[in-house]
C-alpha positions as CSV (number, residue, x, y, z in Angstrom):
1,X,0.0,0.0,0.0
2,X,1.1,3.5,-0.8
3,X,2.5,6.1,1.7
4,X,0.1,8.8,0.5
5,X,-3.6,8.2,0.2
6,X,-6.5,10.5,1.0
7,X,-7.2,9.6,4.9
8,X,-9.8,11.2,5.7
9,X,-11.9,9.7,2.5
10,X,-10.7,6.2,3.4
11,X,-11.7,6.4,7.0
12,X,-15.3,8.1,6.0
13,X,-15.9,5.2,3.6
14,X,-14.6,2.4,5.9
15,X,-16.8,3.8,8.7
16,X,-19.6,4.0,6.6
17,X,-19.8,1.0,5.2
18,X,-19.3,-0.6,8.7
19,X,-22.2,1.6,9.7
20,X,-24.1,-0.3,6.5
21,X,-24.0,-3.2,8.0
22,X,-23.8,-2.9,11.8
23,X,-26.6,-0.4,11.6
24,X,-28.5,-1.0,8.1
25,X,-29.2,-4.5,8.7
26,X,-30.7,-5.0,12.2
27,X,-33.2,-1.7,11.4
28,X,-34.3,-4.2,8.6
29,X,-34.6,-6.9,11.0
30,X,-36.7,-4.9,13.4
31,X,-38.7,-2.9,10.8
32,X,-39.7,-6.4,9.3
33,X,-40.5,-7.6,12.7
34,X,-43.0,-4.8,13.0
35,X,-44.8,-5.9,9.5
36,X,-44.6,-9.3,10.4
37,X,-46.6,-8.9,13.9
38,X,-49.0,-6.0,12.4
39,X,-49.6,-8.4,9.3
40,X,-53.7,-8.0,9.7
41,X,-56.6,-8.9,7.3
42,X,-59.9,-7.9,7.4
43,X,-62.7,-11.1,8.0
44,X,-66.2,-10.6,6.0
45,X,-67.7,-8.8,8.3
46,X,-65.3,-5.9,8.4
47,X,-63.7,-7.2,11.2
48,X,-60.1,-6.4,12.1
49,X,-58.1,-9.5,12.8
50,X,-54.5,-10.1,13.1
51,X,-53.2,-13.8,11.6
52,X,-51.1,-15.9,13.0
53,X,-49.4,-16.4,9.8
54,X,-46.6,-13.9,8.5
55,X,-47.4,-12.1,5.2
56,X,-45.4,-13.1,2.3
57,X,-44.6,-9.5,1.2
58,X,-42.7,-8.8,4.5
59,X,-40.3,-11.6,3.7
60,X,-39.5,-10.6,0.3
61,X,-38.9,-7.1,1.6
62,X,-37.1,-8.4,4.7
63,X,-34.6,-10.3,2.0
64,X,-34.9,-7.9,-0.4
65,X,-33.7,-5.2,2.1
66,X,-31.2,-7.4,3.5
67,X,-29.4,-8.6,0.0
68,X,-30.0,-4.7,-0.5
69,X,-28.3,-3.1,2.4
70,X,-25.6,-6.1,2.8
71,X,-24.1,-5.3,-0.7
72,X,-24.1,-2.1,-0.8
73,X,-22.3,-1.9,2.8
74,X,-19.4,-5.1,1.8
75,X,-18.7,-2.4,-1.8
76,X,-18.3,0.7,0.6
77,X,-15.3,-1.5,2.2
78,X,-14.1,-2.6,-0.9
79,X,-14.3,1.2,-2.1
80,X,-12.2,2.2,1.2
81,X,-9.7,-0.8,0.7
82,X,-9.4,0.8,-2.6
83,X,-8.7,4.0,-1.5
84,X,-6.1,3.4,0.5
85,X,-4.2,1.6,-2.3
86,X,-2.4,5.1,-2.9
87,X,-2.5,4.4,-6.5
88,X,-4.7,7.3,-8.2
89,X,-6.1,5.5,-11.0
90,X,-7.3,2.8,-8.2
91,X,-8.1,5.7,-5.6
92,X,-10.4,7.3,-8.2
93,X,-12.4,3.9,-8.8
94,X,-12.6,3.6,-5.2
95,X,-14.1,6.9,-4.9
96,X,-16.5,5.9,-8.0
97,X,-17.3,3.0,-6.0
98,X,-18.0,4.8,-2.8
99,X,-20.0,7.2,-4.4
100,X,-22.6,4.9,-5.8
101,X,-22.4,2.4,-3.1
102,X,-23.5,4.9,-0.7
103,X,-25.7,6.9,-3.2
104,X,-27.9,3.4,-3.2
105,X,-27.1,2.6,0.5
106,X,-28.2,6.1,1.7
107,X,-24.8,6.5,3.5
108,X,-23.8,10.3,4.3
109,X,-20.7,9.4,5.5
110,X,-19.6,6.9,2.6
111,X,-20.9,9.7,0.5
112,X,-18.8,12.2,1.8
113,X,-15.7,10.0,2.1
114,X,-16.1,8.9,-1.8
115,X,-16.2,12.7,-2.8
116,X,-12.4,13.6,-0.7
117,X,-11.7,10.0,-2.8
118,X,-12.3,11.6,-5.9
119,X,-11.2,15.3,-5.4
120,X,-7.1,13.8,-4.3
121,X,-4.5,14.1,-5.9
122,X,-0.9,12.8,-5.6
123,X,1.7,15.4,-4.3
124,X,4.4,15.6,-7.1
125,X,7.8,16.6,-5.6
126,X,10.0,18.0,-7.8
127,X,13.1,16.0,-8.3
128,X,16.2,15.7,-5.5
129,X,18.9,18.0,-5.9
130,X,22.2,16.4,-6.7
131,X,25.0,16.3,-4.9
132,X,27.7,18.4,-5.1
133,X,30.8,17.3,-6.4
């Protein structure tokens, strides 16, 4: 890994996609726990009645949600591992990464992180004097 990489985006983007998934994913357990246990239909007399059965829509959007927020979070650390490389072509297709990864994973920090990715550049020092003779 290089010396010189843009810190600050590599450690908004790693956060972030932690966040993803230490976050993201139990707040998709707990929402789909809520439709699960609300999952009511109404008998023929107009009657409210909650079932004892789970509605199918709540587990496709419980896996939907899950596949959903559990890629997006694992590219946001493969964006950041990216980043750190050093290597500009590589640090700007980390911060490409990071940008939509957290575009689609609703991720301020990722988002953030992916745009410091994108706006570095590597220092150029100009050459070493020689020596004198």
């Amino acid at each position: 890994m290089g010396d010189e990489y843009p810190s600050a985006g590599y450690a908004l983007l790693l956060v972030g996609g932690i966040l993803e998934l230490v976050v993201g994913i139990p707040l998709i357990f707990l929402y789909s726990y809520a439709m699960i246990v609300s999952y009511t239909v109404t008998d023929t007399m107009g009657h409210m009645t909650t079932h004892s059965a789970t509605s199918p829509l709540a587990w496709v959007l419980l896996s939907l949600c899950f596949v959903w927020f559990l890629t997006w979070g694992i590219l946001m650390i493969l964006a950041a591992r990216w980043v750190k490389t050093g290597d500009e072509a590589r640090v700007h297709k980390g911060g490409v990464l990071g940008l939509i990864s957290s575009i689609f994973g609703l991720n301020i920090l990722g988002f953030i992180g992916a745009i410091l990715a994108l706006a570095w550049k590597k220092k150029k020092f100009p050459p070493a004097p020689k020596p004198p003779v």
